[in-house]
C-alpha positions in Angstrom: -15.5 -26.5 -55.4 -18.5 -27.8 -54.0 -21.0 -30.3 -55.6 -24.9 -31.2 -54.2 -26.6 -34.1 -56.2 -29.9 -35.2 -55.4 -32.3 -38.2 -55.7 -34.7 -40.1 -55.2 -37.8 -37.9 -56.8 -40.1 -39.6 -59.5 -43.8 -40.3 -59.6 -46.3 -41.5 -56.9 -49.6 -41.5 -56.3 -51.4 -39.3 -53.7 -51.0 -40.4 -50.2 -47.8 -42.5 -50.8 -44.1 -41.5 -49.8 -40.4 -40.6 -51.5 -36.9 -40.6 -50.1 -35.1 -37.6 -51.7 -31.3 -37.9 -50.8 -28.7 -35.0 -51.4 -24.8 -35.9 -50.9 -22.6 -33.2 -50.9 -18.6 -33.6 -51.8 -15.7 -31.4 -52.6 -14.0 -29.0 -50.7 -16.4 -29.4 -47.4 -14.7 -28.4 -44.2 -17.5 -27.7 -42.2 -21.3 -26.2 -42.9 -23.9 -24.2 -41.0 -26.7 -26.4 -42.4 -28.7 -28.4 -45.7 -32.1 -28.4 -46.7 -34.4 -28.6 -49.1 -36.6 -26.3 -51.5 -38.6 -26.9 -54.2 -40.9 -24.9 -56.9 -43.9 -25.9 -58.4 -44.6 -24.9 -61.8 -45.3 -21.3 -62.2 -44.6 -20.5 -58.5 -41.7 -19.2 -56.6 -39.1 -21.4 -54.8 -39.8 -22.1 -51.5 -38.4 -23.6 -48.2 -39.3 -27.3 -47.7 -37.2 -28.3 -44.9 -33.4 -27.4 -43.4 -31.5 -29.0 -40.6 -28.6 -27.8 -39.5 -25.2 -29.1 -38.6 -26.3 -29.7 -34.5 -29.1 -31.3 -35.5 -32.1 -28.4 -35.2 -34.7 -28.6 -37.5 -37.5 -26.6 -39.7 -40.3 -27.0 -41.7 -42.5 -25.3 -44.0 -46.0 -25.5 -42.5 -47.7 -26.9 -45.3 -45.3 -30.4 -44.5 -45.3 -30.3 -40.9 -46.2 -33.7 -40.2 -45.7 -35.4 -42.8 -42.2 -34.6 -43.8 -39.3 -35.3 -41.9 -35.4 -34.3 -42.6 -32.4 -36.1 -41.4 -29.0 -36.0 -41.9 -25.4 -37.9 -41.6 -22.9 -35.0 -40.8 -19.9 -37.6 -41.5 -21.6 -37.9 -45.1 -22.3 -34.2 -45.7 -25.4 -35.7 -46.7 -29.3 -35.3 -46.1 -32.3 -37.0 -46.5 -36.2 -36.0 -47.1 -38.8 -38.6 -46.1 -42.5 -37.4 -48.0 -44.9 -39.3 -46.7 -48.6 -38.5 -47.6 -47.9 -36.7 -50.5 -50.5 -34.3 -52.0 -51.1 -33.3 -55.8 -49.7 -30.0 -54.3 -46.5 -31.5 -53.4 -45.4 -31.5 -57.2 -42.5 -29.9 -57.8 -38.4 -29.8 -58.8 -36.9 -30.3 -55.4 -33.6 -28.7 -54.9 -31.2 -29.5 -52.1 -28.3 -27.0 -51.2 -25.8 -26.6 -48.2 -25.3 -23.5 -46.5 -20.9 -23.5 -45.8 -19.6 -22.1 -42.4 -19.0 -18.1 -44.3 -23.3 -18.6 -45.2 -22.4 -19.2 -48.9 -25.1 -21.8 -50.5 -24.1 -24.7 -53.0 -27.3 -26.2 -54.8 -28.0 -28.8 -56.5 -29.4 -29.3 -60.1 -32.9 -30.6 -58.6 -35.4 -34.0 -58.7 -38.5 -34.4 -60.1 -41.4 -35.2 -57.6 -44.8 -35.6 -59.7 -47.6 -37.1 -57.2 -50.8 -37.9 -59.3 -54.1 -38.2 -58.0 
């Protein structure tokens, strides 16, 4: 079994930045990649960010820039840096890895609330 727990989410005001952190632990032998969604209220889950396990990385356009993913293999974890948040950047943030046979393990999500 497979466990993802993130954190670092909480309130901020527009314009200021969050760490999210997501370990992963369990039976790990190896994964394809980690990343990050999240879903605003009353929308549909969306890609944030995902970096996989050589290093290549992907944004959503809307954080190009201003987002930036990273990751410590050794730790099976990742991390999101927000910086210049927006009002539109609200949302449960979910982390998940992606194992070597494509199956996905996800977290329970964080809370990011950015108030203008």
């Amino acid at each position: 079994q497979v466990q993802v727990v993130e954190s670092g989410g909480g309130l901020v005001q527009a314009g200021g930045s969050l760490r999210l952190s997501c370990a992963a632990s369990g039976s790990i032998y190896s994964f394809n990649a980690m990343g990050w969604y999240r879903q605003a209220p009353g929308k549909a889950r969306e890609l944030v960010a995902v970096i996989t396990r050589g290093g290549s990385t992907n944004y959503a356009d809307s954080v190009k820039g201003r987002f930036s993913i990273s990751s410590d293999n050794a730790k099976n974890t990742v991390y999101l840096q927000m910086n210049s948040l927006n009002l539109e950047d609200t949302g449960v943030y979910y982390c998940y890895l992606e194992n070597r046979y494509g199956l996905r393990y996800w977290g329970q999500g964080t809370q990011v609330t950015v108030s203008s």
